[in-house]
Backbone atoms as SQL, in Angstrom:
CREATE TABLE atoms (id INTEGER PRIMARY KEY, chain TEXT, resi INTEGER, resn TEXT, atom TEXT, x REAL, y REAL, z REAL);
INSERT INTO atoms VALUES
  (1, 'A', 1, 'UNK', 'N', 0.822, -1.202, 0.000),
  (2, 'A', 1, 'UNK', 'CA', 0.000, 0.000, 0.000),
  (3, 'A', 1, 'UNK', 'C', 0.860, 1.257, 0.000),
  (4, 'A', 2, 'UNK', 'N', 2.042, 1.045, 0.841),
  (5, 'A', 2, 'UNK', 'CA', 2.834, 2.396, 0.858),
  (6, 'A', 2, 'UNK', 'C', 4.145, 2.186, -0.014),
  (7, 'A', 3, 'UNK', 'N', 4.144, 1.689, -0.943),
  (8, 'A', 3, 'UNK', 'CA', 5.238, 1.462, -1.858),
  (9, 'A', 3, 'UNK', 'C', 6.256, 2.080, -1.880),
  (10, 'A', 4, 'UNK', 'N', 5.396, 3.641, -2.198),
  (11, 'A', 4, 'UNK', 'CA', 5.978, 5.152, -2.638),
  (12, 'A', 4, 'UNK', 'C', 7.426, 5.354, -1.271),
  (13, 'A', 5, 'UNK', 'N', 6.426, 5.041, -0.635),
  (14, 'A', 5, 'UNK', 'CA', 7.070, 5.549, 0.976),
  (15, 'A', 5, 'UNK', 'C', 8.507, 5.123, 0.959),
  (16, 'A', 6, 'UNK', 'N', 8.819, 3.765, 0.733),
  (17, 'A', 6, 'UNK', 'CA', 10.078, 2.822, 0.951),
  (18, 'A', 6, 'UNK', 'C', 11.286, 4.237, 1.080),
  (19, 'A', 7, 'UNK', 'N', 11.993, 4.958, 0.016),
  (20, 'A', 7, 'UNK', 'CA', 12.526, 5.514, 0.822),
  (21, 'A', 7, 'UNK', 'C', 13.236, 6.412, 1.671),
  (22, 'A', 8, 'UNK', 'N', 11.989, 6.464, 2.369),
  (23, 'A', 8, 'UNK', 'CA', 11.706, 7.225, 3.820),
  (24, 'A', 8, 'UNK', 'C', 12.051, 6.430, 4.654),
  (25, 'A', 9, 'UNK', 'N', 11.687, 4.842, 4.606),
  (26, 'A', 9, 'UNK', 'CA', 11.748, 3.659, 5.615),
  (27, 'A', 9, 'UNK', 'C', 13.428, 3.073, 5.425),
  (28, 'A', 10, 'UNK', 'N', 14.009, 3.894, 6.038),
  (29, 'A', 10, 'UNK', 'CA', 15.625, 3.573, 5.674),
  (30, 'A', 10, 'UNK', 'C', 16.351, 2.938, 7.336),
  (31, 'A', 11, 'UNK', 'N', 16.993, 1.857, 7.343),
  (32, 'A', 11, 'UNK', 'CA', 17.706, 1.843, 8.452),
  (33, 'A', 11, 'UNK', 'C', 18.172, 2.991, 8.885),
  (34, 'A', 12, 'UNK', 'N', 18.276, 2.643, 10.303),
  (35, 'A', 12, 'UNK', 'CA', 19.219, 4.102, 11.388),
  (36, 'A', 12, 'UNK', 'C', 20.376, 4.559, 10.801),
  (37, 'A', 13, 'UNK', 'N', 21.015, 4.205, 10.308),
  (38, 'A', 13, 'UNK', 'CA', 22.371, 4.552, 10.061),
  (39, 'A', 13, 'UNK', 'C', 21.548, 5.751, 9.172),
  (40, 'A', 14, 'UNK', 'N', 20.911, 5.247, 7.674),
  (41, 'A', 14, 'UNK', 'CA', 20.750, 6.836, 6.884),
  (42, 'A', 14, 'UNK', 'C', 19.992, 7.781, 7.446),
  (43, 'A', 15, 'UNK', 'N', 19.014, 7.841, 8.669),
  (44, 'A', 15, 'UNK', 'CA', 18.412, 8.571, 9.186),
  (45, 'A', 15, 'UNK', 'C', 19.648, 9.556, 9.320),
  (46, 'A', 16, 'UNK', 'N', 20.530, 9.591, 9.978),
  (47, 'A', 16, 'UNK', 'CA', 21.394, 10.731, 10.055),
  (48, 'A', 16, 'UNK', 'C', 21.955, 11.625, 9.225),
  (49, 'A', 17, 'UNK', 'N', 21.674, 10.931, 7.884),
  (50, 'A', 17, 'UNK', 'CA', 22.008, 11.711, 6.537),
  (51, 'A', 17, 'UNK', 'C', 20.663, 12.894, 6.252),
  (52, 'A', 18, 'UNK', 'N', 19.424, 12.499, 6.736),
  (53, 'A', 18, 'UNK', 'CA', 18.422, 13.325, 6.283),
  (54, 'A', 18, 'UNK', 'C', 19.202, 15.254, 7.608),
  (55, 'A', 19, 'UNK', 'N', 18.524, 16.124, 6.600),
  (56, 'A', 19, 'UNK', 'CA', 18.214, 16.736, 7.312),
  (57, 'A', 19, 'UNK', 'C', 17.370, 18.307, 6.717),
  (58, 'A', 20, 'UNK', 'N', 16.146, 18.942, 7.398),
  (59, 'A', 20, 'UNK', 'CA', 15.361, 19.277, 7.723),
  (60, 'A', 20, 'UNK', 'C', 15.679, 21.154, 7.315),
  (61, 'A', 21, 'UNK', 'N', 15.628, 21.957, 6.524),
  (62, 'A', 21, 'UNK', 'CA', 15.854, 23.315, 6.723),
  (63, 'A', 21, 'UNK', 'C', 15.137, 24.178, 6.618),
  (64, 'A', 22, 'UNK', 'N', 14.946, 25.072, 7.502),
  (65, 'A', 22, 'UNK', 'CA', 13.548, 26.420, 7.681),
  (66, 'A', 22, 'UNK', 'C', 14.732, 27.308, 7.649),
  (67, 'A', 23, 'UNK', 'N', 14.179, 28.321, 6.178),
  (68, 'A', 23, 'UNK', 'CA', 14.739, 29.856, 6.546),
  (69, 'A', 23, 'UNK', 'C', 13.559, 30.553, 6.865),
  (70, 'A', 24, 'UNK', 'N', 13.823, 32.028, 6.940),
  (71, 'A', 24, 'UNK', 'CA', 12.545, 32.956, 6.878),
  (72, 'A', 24, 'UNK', 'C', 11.426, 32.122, 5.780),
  (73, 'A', 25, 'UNK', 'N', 11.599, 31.815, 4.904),
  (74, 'A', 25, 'UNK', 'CA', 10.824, 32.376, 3.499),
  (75, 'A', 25, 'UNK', 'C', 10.647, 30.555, 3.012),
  (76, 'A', 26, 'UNK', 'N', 11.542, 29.862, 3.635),
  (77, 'A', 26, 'UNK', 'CA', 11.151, 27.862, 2.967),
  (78, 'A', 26, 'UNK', 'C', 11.380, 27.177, 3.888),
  (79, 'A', 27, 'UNK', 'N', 10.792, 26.002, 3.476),
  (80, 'A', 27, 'UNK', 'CA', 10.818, 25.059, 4.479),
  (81, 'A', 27, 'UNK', 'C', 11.475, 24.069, 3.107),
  (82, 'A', 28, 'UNK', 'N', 12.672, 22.500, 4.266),
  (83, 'A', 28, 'UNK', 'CA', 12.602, 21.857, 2.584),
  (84, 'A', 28, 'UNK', 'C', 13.560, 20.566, 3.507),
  (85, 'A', 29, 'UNK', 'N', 13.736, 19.799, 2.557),
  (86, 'A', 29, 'UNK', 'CA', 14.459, 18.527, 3.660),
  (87, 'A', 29, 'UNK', 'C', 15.936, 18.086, 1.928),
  (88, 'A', 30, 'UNK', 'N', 16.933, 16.991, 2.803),
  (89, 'A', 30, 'UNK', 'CA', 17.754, 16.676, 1.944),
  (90, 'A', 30, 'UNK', 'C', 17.719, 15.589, 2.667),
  (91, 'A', 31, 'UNK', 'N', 18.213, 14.448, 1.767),
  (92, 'A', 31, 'UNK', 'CA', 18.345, 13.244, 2.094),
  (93, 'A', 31, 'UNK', 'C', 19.837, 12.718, 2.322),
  (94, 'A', 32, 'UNK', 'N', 20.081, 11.669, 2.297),
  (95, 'A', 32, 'UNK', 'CA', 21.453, 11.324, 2.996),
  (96, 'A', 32, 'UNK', 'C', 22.394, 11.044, 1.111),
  (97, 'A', 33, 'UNK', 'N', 21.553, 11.099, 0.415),
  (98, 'A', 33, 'UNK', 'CA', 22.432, 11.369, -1.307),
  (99, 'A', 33, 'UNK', 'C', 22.776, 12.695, -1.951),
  (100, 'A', 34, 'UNK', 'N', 22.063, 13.461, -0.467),
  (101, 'A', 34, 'UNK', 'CA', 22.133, 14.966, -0.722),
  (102, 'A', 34, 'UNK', 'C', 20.766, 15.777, -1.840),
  (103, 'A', 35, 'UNK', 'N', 19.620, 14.729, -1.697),
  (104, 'A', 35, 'UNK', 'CA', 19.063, 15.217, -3.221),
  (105, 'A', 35, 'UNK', 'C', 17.973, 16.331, -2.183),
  (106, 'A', 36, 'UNK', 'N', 17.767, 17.479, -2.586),
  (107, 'A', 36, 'UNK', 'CA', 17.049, 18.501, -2.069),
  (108, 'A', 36, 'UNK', 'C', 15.481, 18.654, -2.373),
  (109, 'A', 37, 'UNK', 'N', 14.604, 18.861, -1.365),
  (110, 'A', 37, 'UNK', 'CA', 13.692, 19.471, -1.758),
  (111, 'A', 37, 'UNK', 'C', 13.189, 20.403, -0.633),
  (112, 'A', 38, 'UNK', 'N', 11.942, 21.224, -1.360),
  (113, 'A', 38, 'UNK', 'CA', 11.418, 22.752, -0.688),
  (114, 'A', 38, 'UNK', 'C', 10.541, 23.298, -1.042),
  (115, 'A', 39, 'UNK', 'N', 9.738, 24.398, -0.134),
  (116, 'A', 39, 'UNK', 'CA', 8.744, 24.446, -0.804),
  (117, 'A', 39, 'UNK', 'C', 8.902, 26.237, 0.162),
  (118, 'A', 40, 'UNK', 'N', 7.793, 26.867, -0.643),
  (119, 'A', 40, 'UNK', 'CA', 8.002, 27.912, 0.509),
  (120, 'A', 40, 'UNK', 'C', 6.750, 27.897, 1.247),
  (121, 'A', 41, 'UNK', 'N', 6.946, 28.618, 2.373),
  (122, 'A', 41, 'UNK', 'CA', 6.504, 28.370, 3.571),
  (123, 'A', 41, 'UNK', 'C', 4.948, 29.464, 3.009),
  (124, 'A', 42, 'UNK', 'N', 4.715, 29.900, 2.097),
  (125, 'A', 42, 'UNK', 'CA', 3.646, 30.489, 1.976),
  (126, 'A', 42, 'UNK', 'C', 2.880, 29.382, 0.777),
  (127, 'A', 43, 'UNK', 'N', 3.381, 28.705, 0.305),
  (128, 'A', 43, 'UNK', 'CA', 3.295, 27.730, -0.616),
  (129, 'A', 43, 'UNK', 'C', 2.338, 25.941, 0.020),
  (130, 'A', 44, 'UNK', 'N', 2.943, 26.128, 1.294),
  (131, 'A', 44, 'UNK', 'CA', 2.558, 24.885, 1.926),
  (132, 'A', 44, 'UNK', 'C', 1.375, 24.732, 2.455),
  (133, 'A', 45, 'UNK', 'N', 0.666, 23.624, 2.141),
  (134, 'A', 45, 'UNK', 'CA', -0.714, 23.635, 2.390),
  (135, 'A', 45, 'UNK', 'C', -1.076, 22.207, 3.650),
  (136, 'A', 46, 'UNK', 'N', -0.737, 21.470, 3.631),
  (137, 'A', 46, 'UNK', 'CA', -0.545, 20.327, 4.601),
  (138, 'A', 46, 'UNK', 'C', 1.204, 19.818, 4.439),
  (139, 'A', 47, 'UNK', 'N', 0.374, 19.283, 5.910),
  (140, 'A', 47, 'UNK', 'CA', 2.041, 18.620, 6.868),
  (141, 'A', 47, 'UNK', 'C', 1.165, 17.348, 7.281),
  (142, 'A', 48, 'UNK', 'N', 1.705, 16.266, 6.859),
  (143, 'A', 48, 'UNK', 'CA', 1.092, 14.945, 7.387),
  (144, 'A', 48, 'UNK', 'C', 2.003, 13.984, 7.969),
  (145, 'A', 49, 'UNK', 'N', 1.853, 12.881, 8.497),
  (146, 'A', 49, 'UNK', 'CA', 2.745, 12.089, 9.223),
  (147, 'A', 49, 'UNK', 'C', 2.324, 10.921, 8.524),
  (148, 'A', 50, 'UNK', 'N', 2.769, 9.713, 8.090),
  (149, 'A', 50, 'UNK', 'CA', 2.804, 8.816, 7.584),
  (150, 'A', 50, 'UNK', 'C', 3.012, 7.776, 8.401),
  (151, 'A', 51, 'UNK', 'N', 2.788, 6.507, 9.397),
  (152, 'A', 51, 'UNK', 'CA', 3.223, 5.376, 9.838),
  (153, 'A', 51, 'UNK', 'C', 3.372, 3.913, 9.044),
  (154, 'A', 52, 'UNK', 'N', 4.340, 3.435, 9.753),
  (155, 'A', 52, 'UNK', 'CA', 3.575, 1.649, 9.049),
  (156, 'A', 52, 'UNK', 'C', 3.450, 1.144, 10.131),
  (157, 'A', 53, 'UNK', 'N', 3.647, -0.162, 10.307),
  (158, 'A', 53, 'UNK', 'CA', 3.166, -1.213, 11.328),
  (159, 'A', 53, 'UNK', 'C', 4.760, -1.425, 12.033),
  (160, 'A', 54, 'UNK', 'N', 5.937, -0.872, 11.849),
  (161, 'A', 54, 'UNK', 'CA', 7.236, -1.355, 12.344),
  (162, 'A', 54, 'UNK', 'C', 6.893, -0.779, 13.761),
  (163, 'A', 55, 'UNK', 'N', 6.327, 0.364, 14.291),
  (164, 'A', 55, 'UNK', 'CA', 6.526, 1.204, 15.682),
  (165, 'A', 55, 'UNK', 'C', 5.717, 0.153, 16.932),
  (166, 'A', 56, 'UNK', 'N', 6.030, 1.095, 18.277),
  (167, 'A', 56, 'UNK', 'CA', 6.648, 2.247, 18.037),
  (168, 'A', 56, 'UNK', 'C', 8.006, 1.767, 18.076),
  (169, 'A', 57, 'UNK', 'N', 8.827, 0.977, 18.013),
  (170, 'A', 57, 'UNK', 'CA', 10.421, 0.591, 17.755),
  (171, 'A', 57, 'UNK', 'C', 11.252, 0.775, 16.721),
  (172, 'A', 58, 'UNK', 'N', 10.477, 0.628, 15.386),
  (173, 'A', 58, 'UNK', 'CA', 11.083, 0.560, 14.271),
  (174, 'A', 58, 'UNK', 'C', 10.988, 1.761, 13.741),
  (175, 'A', 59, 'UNK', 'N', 12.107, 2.208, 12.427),
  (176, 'A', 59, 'UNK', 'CA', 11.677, 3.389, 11.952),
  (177, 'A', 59, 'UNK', 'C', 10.562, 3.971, 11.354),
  (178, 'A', 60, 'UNK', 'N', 9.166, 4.178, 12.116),
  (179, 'A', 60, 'UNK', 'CA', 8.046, 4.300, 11.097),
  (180, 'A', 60, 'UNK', 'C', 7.830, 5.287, 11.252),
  (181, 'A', 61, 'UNK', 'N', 7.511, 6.468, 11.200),
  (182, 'A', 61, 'UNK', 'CA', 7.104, 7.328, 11.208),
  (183, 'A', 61, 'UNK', 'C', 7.739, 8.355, 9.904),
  (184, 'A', 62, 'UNK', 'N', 7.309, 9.138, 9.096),
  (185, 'A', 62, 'UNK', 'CA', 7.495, 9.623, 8.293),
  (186, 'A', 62, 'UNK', 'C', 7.196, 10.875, 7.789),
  (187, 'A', 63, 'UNK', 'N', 7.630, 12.476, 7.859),
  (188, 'A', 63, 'UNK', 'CA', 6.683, 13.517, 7.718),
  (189, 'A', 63, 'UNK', 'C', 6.786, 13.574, 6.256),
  (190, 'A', 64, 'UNK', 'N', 5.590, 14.674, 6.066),
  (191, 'A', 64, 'UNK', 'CA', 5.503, 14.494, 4.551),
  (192, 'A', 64, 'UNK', 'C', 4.815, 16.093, 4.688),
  (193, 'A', 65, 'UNK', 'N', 5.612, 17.021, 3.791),
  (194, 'A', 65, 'UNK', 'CA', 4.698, 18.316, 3.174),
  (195, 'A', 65, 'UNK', 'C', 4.344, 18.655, 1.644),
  (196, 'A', 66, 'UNK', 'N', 3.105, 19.113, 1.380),
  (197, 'A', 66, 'UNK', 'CA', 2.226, 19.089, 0.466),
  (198, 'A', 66, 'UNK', 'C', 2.080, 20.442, -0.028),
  (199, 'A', 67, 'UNK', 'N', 2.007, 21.108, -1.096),
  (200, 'A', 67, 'UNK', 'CA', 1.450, 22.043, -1.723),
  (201, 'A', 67, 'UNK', 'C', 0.101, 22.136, -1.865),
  (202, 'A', 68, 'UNK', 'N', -0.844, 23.622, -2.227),
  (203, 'A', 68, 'UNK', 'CA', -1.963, 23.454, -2.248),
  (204, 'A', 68, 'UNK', 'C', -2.579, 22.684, -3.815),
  (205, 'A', 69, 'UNK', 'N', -1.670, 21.873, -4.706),
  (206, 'A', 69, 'UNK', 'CA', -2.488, 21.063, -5.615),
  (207, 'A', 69, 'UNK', 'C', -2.376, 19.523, -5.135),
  (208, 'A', 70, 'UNK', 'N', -1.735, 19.456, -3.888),
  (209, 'A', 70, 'UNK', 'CA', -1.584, 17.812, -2.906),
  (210, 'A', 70, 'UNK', 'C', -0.388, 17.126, -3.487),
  (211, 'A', 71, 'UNK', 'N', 0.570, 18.217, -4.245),
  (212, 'A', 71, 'UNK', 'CA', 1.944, 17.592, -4.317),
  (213, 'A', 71, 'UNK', 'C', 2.744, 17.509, -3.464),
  (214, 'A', 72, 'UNK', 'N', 3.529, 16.283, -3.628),
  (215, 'A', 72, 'UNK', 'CA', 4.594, 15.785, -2.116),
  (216, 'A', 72, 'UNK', 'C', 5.688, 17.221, -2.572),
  (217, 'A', 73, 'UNK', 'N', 6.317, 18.086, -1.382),
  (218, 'A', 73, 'UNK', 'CA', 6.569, 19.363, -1.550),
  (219, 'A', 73, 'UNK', 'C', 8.792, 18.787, -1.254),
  (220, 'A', 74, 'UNK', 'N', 7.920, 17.740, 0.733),
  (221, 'A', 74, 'UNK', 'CA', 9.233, 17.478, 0.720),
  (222, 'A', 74, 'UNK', 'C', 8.988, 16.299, 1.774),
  (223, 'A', 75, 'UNK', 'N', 9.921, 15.819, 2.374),
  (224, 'A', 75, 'UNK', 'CA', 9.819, 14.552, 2.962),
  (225, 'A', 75, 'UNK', 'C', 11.092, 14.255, 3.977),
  (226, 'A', 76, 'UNK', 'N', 10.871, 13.652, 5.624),
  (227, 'A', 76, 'UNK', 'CA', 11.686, 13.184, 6.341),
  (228, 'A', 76, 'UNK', 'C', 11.527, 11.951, 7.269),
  (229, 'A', 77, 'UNK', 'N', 12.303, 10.977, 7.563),
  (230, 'A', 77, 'UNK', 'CA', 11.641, 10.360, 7.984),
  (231, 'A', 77, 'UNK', 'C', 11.868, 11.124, 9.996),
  (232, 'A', 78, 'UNK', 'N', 11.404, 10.178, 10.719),
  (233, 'A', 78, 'UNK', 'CA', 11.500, 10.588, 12.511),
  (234, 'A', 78, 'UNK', 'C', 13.537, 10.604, 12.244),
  (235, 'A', 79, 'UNK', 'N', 13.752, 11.532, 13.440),
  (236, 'A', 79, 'UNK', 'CA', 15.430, 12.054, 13.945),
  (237, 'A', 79, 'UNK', 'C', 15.799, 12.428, 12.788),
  (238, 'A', 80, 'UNK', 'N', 15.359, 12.722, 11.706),
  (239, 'A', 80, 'UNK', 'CA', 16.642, 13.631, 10.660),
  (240, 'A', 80, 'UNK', 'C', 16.485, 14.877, 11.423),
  (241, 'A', 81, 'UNK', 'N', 17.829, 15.649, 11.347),
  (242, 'A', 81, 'UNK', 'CA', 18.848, 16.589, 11.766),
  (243, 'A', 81, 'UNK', 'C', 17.674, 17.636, 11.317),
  (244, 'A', 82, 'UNK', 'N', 17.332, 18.415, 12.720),
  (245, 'A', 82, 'UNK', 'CA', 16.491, 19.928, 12.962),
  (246, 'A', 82, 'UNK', 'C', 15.144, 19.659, 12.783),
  (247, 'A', 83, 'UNK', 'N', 14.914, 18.013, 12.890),
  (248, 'A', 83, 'UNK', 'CA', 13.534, 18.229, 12.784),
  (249, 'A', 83, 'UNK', 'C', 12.840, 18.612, 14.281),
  (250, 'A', 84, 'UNK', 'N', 13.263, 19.002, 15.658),
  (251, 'A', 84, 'UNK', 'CA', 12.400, 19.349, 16.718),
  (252, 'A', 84, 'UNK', 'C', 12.242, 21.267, 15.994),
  (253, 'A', 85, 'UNK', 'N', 13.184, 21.918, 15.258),
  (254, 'A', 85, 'UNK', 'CA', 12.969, 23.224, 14.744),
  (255, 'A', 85, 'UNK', 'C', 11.777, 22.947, 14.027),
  (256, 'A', 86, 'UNK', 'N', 11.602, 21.804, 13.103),
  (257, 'A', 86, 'UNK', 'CA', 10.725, 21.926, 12.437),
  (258, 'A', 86, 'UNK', 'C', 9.297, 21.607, 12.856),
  (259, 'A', 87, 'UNK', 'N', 9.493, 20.719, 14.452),
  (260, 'A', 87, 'UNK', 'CA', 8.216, 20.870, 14.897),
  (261, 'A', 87, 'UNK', 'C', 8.201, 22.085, 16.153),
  (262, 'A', 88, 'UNK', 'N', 8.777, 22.685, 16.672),
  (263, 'A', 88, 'UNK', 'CA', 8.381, 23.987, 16.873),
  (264, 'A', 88, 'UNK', 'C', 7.601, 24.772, 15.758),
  (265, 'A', 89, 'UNK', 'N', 7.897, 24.993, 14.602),
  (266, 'A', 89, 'UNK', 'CA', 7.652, 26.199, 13.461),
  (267, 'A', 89, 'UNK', 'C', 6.416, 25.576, 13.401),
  (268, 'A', 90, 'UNK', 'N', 5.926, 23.865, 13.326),
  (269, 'A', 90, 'UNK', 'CA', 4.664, 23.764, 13.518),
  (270, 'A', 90, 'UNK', 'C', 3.791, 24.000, 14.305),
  (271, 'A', 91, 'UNK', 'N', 4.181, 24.032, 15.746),
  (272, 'A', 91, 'UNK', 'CA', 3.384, 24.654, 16.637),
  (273, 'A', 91, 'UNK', 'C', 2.548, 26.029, 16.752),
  (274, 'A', 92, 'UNK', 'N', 3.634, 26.554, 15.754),
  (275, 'A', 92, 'UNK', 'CA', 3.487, 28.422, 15.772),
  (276, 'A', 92, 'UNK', 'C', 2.064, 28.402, 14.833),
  (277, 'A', 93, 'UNK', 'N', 1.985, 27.554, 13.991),
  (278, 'A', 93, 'UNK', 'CA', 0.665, 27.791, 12.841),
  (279, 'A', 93, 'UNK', 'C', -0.706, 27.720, 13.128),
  (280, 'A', 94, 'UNK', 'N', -2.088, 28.389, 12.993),
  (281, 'A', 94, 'UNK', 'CA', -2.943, 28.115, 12.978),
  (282, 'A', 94, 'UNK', 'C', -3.467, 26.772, 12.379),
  (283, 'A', 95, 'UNK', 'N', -4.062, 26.283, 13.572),
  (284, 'A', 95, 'UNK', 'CA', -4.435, 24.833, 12.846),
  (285, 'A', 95, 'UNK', 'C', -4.005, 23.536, 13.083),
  (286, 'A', 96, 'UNK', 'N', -2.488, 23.774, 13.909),
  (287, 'A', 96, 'UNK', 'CA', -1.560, 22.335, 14.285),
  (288, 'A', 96, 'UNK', 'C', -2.698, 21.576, 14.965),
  (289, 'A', 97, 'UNK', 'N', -2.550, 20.483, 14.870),
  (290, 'A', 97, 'UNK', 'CA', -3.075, 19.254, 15.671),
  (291, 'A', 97, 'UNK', 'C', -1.619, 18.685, 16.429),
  (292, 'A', 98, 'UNK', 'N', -1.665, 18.845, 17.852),
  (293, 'A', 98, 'UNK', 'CA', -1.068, 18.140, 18.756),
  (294, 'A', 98, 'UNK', 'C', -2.009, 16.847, 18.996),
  (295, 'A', 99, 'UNK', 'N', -3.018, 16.927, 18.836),
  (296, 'A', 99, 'UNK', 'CA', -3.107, 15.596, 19.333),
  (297, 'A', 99, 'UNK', 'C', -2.828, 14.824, 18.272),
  (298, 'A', 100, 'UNK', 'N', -3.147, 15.098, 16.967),
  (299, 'A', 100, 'UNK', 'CA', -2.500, 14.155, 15.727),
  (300, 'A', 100, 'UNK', 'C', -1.198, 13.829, 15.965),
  (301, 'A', 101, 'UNK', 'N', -0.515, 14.612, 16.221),
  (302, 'A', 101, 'UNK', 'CA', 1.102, 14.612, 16.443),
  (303, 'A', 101, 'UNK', 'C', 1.230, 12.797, 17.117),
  (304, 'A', 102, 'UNK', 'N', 0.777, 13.850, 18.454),
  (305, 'A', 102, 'UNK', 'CA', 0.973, 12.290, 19.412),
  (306, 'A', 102, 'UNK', 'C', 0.367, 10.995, 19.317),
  (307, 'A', 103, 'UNK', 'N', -1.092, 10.899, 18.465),
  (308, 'A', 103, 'UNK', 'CA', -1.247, 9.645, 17.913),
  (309, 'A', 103, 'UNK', 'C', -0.532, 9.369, 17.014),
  (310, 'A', 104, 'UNK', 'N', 0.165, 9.919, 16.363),
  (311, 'A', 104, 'UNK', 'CA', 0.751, 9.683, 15.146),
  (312, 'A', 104, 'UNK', 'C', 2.117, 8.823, 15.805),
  (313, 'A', 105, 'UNK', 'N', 2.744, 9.803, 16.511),
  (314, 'A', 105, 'UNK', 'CA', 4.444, 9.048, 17.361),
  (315, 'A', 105, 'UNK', 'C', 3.707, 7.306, 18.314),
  (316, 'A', 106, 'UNK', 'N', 2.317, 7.441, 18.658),
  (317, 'A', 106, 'UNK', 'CA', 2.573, 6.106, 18.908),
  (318, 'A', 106, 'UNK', 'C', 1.476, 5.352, 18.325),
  (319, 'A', 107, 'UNK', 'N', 1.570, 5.184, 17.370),
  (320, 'A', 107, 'UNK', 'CA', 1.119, 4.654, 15.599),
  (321, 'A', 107, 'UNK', 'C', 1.892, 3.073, 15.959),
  (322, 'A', 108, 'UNK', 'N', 1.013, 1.899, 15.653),
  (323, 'A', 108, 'UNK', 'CA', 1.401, 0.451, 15.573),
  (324, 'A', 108, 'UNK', 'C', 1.004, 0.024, 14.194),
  (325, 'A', 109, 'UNK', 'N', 0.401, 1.088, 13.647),
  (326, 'A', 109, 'UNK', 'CA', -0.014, 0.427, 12.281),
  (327, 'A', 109, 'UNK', 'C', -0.231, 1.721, 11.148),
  (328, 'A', 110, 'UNK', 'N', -0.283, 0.819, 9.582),
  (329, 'A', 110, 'UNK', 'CA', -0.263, 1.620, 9.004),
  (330, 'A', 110, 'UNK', 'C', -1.399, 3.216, 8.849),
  (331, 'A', 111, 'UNK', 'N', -0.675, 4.325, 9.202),
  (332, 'A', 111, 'UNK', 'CA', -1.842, 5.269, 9.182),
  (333, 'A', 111, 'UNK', 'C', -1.149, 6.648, 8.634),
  (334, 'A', 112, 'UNK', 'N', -2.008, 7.530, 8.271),
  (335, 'A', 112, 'UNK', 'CA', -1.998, 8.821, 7.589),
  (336, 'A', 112, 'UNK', 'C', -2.757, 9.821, 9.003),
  (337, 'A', 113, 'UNK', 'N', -1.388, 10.783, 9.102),
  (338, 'A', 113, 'UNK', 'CA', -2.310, 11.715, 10.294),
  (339, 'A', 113, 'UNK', 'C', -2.369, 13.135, 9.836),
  (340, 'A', 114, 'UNK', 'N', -3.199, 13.692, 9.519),
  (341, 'A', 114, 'UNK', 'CA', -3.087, 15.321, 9.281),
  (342, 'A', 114, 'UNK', 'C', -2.274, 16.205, 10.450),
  (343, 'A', 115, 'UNK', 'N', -1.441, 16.633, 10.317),
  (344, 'A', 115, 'UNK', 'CA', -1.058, 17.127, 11.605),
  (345, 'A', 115, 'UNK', 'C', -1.510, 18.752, 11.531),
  (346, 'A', 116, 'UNK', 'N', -0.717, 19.520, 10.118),
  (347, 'A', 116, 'UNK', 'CA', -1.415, 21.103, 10.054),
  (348, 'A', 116, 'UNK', 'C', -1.599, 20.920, 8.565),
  (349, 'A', 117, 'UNK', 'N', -2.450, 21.731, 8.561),
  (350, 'A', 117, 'UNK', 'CA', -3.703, 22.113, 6.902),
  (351, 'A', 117, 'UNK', 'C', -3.676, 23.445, 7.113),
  (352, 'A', 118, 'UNK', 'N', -3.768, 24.074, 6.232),
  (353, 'A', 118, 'UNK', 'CA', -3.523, 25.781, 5.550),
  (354, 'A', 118, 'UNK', 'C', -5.677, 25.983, 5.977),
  (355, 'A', 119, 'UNK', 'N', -5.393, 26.934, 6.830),
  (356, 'A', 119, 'UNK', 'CA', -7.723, 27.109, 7.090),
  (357, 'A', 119, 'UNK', 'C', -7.572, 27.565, 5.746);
């Protein structure tokens, strides 16, 4: 079902290669091959969390940001480098779901959580 996802679902070791960057003006992630993506922060329309069935132990958890036509914008999986910056900057937005958040971190199975949507 989550094919696409695979990879996001990377052993620990490449988790440390991802990492996560907010300036003023974008938000955007790089992966551990260095390949970039971004979107700008006026551009972004949902932030979702992705699980599979590995948690809560295994690497499942997965963020994912969207543009307003529901294109994947950019992508990390859980511990790439600055992602607690990047969930602060979510907190700041109209609209965050904390409680999505936290069902989402203890997720045993495969699920899709809205965390923030553009009102």
């Amino acid at each position: 079902m989550l094919n696409w996802i695979k990879k996001y679902l990377l052993p620990k070791p490449y988790i440390n290669g991802w990492t996560v960057t907010l300036t003023d003006d974008t938000i955007g992630s790089s992966d551990f091959e260095g390949t970039s993506q971004s979107i700008s922060k006026d551009d972004l329309h949902k932030v979702v969390i992705v699980t599979d069935s590995s948690g809560p132990w295994g690497e499942d958890l997965i963020w994912l940001g969207y543009d307003i036509k529901g294109e994947l914008a950019f992508g990390f999986p859980l511990g790439a480098k600055n992602e607690q910056d990047f969930i602060r900057y979510l907190t700041t937005l109209p609209g965050y779901d904390d409680k999505a958040l936290v069902n989402a971190m203890s997720s045993t199975s495969e699920a899709y959580f809205i965390i923030w949507q553009r009102p």
